[in-house]
N, C-alpha and C positions, 0 to 999 in steps of 0.2 A: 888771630885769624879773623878777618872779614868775609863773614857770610852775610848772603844778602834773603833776608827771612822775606821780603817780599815777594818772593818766587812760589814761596809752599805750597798756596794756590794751584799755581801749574802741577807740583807734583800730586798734589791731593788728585786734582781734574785729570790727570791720566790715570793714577790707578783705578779710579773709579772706573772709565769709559773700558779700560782692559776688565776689571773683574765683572763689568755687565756685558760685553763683549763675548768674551769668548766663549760662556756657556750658550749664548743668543744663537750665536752663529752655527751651533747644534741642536738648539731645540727650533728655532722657527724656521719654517715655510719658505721657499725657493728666492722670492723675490727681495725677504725684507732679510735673510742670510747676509745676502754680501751688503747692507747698509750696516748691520752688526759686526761684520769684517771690519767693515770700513770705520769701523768706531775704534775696535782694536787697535789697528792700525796709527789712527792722530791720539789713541791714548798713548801708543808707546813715543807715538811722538812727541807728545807734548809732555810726558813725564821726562823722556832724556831732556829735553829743554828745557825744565824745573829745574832738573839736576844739574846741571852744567849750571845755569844760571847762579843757583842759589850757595854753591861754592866756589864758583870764576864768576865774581859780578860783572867784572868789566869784559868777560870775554869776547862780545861783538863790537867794542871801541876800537 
């Protein structure tokens, strides 16, 4: 099996942005809310793109 360990990155950097996300987006204040959203949001995205990556390396060739 060809995994591509130079992805982990990506996955480490979404989990993070989701696990400080989503409590953010319930404790703070009106305006800075949806920028904590918005962090959930390119966390889950960029954790699926760790994932895909780091076990289909060549998937976007």
């Amino acid at each position: 099996m060809n995994i591509g360990y130079r992805y982990i990155p990506l996955i480490i950097a979404g989990l993070a942005g989701m696990t400080w996300g989503l409590p953010a987006a319930h404790r703070l204040k009106r305006p800075l809310d949806i920028a904590a959203a918005l962090a959930v949001l390119c966390g889950v995205v960029v954790f699926a793109l760790g994932i895909l990556l780091t076990f289909i390396p060549g998937f976007f060739k």
